[in-house]
C-alpha positions as CSV (number, residue, x, y, z in Angstrom):
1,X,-32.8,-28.2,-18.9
2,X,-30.7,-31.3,-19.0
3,X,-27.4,-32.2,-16.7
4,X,-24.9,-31.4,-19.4
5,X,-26.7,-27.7,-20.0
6,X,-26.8,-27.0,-16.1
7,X,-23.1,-28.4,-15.7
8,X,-22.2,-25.8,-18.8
9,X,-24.3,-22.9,-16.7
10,X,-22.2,-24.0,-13.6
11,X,-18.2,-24.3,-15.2
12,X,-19.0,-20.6,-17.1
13,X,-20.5,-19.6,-13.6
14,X,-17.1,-20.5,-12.2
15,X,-14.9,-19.2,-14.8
16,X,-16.6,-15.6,-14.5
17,X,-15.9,-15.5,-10.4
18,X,-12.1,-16.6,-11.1
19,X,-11.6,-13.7,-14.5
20,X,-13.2,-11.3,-11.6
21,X,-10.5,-12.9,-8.5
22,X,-8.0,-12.1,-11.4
23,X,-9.0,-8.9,-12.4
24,X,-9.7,-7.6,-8.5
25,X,-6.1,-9.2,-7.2
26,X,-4.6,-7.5,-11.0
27,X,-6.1,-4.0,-9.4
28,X,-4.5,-4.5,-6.6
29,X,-1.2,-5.2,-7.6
30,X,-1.4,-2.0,-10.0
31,X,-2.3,0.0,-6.8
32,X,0.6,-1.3,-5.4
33,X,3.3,-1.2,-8.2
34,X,2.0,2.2,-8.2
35,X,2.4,3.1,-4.4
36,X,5.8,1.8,-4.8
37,X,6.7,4.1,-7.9
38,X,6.1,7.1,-5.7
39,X,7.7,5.7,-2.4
40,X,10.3,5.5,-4.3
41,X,10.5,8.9,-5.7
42,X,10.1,10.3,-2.7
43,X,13.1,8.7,-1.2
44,X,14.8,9.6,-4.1
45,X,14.0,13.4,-3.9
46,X,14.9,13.1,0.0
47,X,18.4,11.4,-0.3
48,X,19.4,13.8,-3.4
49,X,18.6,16.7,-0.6
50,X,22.2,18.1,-0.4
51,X,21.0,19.1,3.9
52,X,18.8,15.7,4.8
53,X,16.1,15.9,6.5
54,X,15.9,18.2,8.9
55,X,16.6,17.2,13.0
56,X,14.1,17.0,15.8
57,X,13.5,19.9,17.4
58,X,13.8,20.5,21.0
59,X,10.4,20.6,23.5
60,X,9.1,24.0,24.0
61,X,7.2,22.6,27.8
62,X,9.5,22.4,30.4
63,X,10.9,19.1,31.3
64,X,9.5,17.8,34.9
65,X,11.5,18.8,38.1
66,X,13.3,14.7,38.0
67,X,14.5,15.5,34.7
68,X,16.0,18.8,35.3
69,X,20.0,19.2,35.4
70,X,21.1,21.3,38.5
């Protein structure tokens, strides 16, 4: 094997890591775009809610003795 054969071997060596950076880091961003999408639907669906989301509901435990109104 001469230099220019090995340099060849080493330059397609280096292009197939970077196409499989770009596809990983492509997946990713689908994942995202698509994470997104349905955040965004399901803000959507909650702000066309005509009552919101519902409120907190009180503590069933009793509240300690410092907290108590007399």
């Amino acid at each position: 094997m001469d230099i220019t054969q090995a340099a060849a071997e080493v330059v397609a060596n280096q292009l197939a890591i970077a196409r499989q950076s770009i596809e990983d880091r492509d997946r990713r961003i689908w994942e995202l775009q698509k994470r997104v999408e349905l955040l965004e639907q399901m803000l959507n669906r909650a702000a066309a809610q005509r009552f919101g989301v519902p409120a907190p509901q009180p503590s069933s435990r009793p509240l300690p003795r410092r907290w108590a109104v007399k």
